[in-house]
Phi, psi and omega in degrees: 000161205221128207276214183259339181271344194283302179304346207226354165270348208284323197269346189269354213268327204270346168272316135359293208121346186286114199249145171324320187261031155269160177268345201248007187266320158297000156269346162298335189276332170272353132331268160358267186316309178279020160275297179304343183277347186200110260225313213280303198321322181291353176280312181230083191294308204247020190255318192231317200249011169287303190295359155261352142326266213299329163307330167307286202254032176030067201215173170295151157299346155292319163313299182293323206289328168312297195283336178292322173304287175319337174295286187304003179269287184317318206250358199286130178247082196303323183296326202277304193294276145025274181309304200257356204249303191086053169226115177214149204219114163296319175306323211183140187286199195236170191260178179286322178317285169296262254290327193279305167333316195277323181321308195290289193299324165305311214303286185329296198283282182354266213318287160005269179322314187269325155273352161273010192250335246235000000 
């Protein structure tokens, strides 16, 4: 069964554009999730939550910071992001660090949101 956070990366990641079938959407998804649990990981991306990414799935850290790009790259859309994010930049894309920040913070306000309905 698919909890209310799983449903709620699921739906924001798939209103992006970020589909099951990028190689990098489930480690953006597990990326989340391992943020909310320690809050700190965001802080040190590529130091700490790549490389327990890549022990999962048994790969480089590199690999994931590659593929979290590249999902989120292929679909990026300033209006769409804009719209579900509230992020619109003219200059410049977001590095993978902020885009999993903003990702963190829709999530955090959904759940929010979703328990004030309840």
């Amino acid at each position: 069964m698919i909890s209310n956070l799983e449903n709620s990366i699921y739906t924001i990641l798939g209103s992006l554009g970020i589909l099951p079938t990028y190689k990098g959407y489930n480690y953006i998804k597990d990326a989340v999730i391992l943020i909310l649990e320690d809050n700190n990981k965001i802080n040190n991306v590529t130091k700490i939550l790549y490389p327990i990414l890549a022990e999962r799935y048994n790969t480089t850290a590199c690999s994931i910071e590659r593929d979290i790009g590249y999902a989120y790259r292929a679909v990026y859309n300033e209006h769409r992001f804009k719209k579900i994010l509230g992020y619109y930049s003219s200059s410049s894309k977001l590095t993978n660090s902020n885009f999993i920040a903003l990702l963190v913070q829709k999530i955090k306000l959904t759940l929010i949101a979703n328990q004030s309905e309840l």
